[in-house]
C-alpha positions in Angstrom: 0.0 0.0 0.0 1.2 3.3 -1.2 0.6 5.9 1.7 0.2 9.4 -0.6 1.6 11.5 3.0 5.0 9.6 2.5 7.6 12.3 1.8 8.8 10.5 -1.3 9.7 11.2 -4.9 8.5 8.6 -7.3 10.2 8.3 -10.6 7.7 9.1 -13.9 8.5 5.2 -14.5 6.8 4.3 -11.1 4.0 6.5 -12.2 3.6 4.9 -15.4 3.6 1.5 -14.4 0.3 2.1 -12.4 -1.5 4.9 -13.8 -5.3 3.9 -13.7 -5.9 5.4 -16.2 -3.7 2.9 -18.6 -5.9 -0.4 -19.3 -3.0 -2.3 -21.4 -2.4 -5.5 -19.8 1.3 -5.3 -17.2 3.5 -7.8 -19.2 3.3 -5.4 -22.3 3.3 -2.2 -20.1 6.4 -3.3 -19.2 8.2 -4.1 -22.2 6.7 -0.2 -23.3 8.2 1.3 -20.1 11.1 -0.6 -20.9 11.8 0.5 -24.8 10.9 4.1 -23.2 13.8 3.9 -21.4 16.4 3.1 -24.1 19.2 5.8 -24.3 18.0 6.0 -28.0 14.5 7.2 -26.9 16.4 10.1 -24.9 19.4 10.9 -27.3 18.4 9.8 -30.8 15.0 10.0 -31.0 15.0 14.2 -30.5 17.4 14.5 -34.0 16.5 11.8 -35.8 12.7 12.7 -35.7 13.5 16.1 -37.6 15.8 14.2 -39.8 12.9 12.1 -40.6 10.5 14.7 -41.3 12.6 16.9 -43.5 13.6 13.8 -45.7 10.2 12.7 -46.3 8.6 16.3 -46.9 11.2 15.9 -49.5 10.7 12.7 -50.5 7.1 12.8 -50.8 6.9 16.4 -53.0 10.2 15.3 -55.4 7.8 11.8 -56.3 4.5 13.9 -56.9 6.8 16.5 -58.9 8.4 14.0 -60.9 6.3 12.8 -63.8 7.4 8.7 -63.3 5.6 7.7 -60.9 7.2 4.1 -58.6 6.9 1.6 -56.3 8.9 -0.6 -54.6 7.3 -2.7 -52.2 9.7 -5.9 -52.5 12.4 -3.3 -51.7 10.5 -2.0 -48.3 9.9 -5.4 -47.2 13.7 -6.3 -47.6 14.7 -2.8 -46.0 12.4 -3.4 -43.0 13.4 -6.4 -41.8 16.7 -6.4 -42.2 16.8 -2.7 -40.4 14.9 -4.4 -37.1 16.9 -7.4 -37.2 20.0 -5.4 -37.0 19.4 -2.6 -35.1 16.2 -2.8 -33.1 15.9 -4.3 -29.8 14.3 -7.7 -29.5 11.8 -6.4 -27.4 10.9 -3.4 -29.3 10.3 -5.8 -32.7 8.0 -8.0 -30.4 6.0 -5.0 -29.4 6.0 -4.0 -33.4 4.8 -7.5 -34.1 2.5 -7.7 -31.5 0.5 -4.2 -32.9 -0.2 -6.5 -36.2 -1.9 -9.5 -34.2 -4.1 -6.8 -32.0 -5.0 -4.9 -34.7 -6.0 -7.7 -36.6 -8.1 -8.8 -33.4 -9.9 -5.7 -32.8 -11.1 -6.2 -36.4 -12.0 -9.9 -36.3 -13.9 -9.0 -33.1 -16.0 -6.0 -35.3 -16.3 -8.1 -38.2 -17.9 -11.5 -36.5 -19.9 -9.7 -33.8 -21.3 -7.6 -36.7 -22.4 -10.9 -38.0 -20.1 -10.4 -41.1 -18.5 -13.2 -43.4 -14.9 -13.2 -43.7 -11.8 -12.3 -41.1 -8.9 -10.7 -41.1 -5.7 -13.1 -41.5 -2.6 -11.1 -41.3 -1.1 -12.7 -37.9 2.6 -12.6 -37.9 4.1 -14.3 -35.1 7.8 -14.1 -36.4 10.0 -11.2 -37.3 10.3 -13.3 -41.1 6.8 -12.6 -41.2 6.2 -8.7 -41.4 7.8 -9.5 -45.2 6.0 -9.8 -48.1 3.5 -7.2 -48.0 3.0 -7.3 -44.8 3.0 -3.7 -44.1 0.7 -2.7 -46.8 -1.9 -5.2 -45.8 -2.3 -4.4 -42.3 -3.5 -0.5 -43.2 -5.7 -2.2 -46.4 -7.5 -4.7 -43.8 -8.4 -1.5 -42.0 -9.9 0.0 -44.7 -11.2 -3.3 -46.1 -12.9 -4.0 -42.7 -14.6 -0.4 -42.2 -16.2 -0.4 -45.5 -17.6 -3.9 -45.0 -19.1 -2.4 -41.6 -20.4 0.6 -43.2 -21.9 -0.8 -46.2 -23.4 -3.8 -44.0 -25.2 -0.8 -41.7 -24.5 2.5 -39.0 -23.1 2.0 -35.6 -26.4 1.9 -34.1 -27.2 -1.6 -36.3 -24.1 -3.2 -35.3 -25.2 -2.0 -31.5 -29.0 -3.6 -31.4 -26.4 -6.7 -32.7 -23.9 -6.2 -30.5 -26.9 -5.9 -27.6 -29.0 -8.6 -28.7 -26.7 -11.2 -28.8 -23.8 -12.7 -26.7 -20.7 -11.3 -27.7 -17.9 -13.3 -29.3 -14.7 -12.5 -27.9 -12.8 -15.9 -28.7 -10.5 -14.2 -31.2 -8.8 -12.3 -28.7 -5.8 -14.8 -27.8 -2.3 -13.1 -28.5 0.0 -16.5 -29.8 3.9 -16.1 -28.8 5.7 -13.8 -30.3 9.5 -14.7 -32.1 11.4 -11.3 -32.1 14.5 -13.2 -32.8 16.5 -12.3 -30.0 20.1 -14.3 -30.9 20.3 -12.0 -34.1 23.3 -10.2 -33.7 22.5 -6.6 -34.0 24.6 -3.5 -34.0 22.6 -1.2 -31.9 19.1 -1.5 -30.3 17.0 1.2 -30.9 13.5 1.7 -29.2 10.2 2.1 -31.6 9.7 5.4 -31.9 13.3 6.5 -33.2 13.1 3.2 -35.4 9.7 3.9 -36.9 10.9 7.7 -37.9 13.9 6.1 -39.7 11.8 3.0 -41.7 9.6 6.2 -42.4 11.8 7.2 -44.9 12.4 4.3 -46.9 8.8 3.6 -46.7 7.8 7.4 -48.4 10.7 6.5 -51.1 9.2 2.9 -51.8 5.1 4.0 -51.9 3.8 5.6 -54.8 2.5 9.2 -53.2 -1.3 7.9 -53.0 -0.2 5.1 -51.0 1.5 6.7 -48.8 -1.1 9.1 -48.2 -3.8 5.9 -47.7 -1.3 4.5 -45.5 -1.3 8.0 -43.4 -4.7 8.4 -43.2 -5.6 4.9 -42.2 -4.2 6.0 -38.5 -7.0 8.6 -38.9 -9.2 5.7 -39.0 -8.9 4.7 -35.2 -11.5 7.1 -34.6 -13.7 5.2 -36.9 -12.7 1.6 -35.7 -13.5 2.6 -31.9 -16.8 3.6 -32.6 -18.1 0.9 -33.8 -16.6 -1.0 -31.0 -18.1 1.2 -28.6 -21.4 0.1 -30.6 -21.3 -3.5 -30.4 -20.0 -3.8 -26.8 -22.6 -0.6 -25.5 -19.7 0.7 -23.6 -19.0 4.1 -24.0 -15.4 3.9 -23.2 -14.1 3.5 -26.6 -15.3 7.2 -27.2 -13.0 9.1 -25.2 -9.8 8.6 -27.3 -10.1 9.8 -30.3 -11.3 12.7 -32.3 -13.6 12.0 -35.5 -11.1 11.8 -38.6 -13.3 13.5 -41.2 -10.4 15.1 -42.7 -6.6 14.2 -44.9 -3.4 15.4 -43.2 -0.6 15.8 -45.8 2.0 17.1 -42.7 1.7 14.7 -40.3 4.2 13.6 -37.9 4.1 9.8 -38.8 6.0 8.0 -36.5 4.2 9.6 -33.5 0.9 9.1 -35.0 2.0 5.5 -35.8 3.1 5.0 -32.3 -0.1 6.6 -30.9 -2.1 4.4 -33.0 -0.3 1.2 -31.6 -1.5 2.6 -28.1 -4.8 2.9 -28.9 -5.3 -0.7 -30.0 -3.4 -2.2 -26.6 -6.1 -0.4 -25.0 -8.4 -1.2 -27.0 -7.4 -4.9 -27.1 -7.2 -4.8 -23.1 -10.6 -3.1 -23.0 -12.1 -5.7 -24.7 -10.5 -8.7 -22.7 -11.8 -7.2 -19.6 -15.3 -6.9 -21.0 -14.7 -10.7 -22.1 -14.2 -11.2 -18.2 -17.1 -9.6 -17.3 -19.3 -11.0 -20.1 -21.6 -13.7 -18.9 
C-alpha cells in the first residue's frame, strides 16, 4: 500500500507503471516502459525525428513533382526487416509484431460480432513474417474492414447486434511472439526512433497515393473505436479519439503510428476485460 503523505519522490516510470488510467495488460506495459527507457529514446529520437520529417517532406513532394511515378514494395519489405533485425531491440520488434496481431483482433472481433462473413488473417508471429507485404496489408485490412461495416449498416445496427446477442470474444488470444533475439544486432534502438527512420524508406518505396492511404488509415482509429463502442454498449471506446473526417498531408508519422499502436493495446485490453465480465 502506497501511503500518498509519505515524503517520497517517485520516478515518472513508477507513475507509469500504475496509472489507472492505462488499461494495457502489465507484461506489455512493461516491455513499453522498458523501450521508453532506451538511451535511443532520450538521445536519438529528438534528432532523428527532424531528420525524418525533413527527408520525407522531400521525399514525398520530389515523387508527386516527378512525372514517373514508382513503387517498390519488394524493396521495403527487404529494407524493413533487415533494419529491425539489425538494429532494433528484440523487445521493441516483439511490441511491433505484436501491434499486427491486436489490430487484426480488434477487427476480427467487429467483423464476427457484426455478424459479417470473412476475417482478417494477417497474424505474424515471427520477425520473417512482417515481409512480403505485410506492411501494406495491415492498413488495407483497416480499410477493407470499415467499408464492410459501413456498407453492411450505421453503428447503431451493429449495437442492437452487439446488444441482442452474446458477444464473441474468442479471437482475442495473443499467440507467442518470435522477435529473434540471438540476431546479432549492432545497436538496439526503441520504436519510436526506429519507426521515424523505416519512415523514410517507406515514403521512397510507396507511390505518393499510398502513402497518403497508408497516413490516413491512422485517422481511421476514430472510426474503428466507434463501432466497437457500438457492439460492446460501452462508452469507453469514445473518449480517445477525435472523429477523422479530414486528410493530413503534414503529419508527424512516427508519432501518429506509435499513438495508434497505443490505442489498440487499449483497445485490445478493453475488450479482454469486457470478455471477463461478459456472462
Amino acid at each position: 500500500m502506497f501511503d500518498v503523505s509519505e515524503a517520497v519522490e517517485p520516478s515518472l516510470w513508477d507513475a507509469m507503471s500504475v496509472d489507472p488510467a492505462t488499461s494495457i495488460d502489465l507484461a506489455t506495459l512493461r516491455l513499453i516502459i522498458r523501450d521508453q527507457q532506451r538511451a535511443s529514446r532520450s538521445f536519438l529520437y529528438p534528432w532523428v525525428r527532424i531528420l525524418s520529417r525533413v527527408a520525407v517532406v522531400a521525399i514525398t513532394v520530389a515523387k508527386r513533382v516527378l512525372p514517373i511515378k514508382f513503387s517498390a514494395h519488394a524493396t521495403m519489405d527487404r529494407l524493413c526487416l533487415w533494419f529491425l533485425r539489425h538494429f532494433v531491440a528484440p523487445d521493441s520488434v516483439g511490441l511491433l509484431i505484436r501491434h499486427f496481431i491486436v489490430e487484426t483482433n480488434l477487427l476480427n472481433f467487429c467483423l464476427r460480432n457484426a455478424g459479417l462473413p470473412g476475417e482478417v488473417e494477417l497474424r505474424p508471429t515471427r520477425l520473417a513474417e512482417l515481409g512480403n507485404r505485410a506492411v501494406i496489408e495491415h492498413d488495407l485490412n483497416v480499410y477493407r474492414a470499415l467499408i464492410a461495416l459501413g456498407r453492411a449498416g450505421s453503428p447503431s445496427r451493429a449495437d442492437k447486434i452487439g446488444r441482442a446477442a452474446h458477444l464473441d470474444f474468442g479471437m482475442l488470444s495473443v499467440p507467442d511472439i518470435d522477435p529473434e533475439p540471438q540476431a546479432r544486432r549492432l545497436l538496439r534502438l526503441d520504436i519510436q526512433t526506429a519507426l521515424c527512420l523505416m519512415n523514410m524508406p517507406f515514403a521512397f518505396c510507396l507511390t505518393p497515393d499510398e502513402y497518403r492511404r497508408a497516413v490516413h488509415s491512422l485517422r481511421l482509429d476514430a472510426s474503428l473505436l466507434t463501432v466497437l463502442a457500438a457492439i460492446t454498449g460501452d462508452g469507453a471506446f469514445l473518449g480517445w479519439r477525435p472523429p477523422a473526417v479530414r486528410v493530413d498531408s503534414n503529419v508527424d508519422v512516427p508519432a501518429a503510428v506509435y499513438e495508434h499502436a497505443l490505442l489498440c493495446e487499449f483497445a485490445h485490453a478493453r475488450l479482454r476485460r469486457l470478455a471477463v465480465l461478459s456472462p
